[in-house]
N, C-alpha and C positions, 0 to 999 in steps of 0.2 A: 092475202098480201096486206102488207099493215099500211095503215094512213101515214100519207107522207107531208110533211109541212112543204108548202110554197109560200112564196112573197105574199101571196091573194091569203094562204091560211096558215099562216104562222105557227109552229107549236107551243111559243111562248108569249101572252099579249101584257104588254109592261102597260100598267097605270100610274106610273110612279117609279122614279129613277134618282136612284141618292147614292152618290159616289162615300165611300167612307177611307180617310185619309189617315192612318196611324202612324204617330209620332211619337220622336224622341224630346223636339221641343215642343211640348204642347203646349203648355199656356204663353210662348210667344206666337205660333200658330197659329192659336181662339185668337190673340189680339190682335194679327194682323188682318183677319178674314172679318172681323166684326166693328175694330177703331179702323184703320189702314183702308179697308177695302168699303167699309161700311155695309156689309151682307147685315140682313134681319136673321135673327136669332128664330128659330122656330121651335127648339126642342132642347133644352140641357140637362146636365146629370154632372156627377162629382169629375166624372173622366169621357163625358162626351159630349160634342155639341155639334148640333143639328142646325145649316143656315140653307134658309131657302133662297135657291136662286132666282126664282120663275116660273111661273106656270107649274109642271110636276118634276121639277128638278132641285135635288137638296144636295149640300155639299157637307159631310158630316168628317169632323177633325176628331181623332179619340186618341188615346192616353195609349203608346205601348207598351207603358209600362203597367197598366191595368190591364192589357187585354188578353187576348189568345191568339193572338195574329201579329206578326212583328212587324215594325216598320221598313219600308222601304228604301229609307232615307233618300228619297227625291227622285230616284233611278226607276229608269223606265216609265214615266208615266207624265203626261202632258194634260192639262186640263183647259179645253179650248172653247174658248166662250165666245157669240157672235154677241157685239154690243150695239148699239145705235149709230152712234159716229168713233168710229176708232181715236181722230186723227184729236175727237177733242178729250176724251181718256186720256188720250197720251199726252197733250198740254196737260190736263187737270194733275194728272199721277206726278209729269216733271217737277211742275209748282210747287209739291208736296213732296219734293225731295225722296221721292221713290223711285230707287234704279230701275228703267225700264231699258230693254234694248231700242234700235231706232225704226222707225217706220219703214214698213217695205214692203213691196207690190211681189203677191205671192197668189197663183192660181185663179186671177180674176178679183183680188179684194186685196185690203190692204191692213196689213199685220203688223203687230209688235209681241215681243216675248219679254216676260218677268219673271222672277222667283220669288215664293213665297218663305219664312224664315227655315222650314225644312229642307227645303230644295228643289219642290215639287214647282217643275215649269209650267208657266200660266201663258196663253195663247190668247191674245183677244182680236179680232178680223171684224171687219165689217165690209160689203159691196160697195 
């Protein structure tokens, strides 16, 4: 009988987890995730860039018009980030005249939603 993975033994153990986001707008993209958002740069190339978010977490933006994988253009995909204090991101973000939607009490924390220039929705929560 074959080995079967449980929660206790996983069949796959991730050391490292980096989302890769391909777009149509890329270099407004890179600039909203690195000027806008202020993410650290960890990894670039002609048509991709690599930002660390934390600990083993990278968010990487690439070229679809360089790549082998087409874009998504925004649909179906949410990118939900627990931050420190939600409530002061979302002053900090308003200040700075980035559309954010408005605070709200959702499953125990409290959230707000944004888009980044491709359309890919941003989640940021905090308890």
């Amino acid at each position: 009988m074959p080995d079967r993975p449980t929660a206790e033994r996983p069949l796959i153990h991730v050391k490292r987890a980096n989302t890769i986001l391909y777009c149509r707008n890329w270099p407004q993209t890179v600039r909203f995730y690195r000027e806008v958002l202020g993410l650290a740069v960890h990894h670039t190339t002609s048509w991709f860039v690599e930002f660390h978010l934390g600990g083993s977490a990278f968010l990487s933006i690439a070229d679809a018009a360089r790549a082998t994988v087409g874009c998504a253009v925004g649909q179906g995909i949410t990118l939900s980030w627990q931050v420190d204090d939600v409530a002061v991101l979302h002053r900090r973000m308003t200040a700075r005249a980035i559309a954010v939607g408005p605070l709200q009490a959702k499953w125990g924390a409290r959230v707000f939603y944004f888009h980044d220039p491709e359309g890919h929705r941003l989640e940021a929560w905090s308890i």
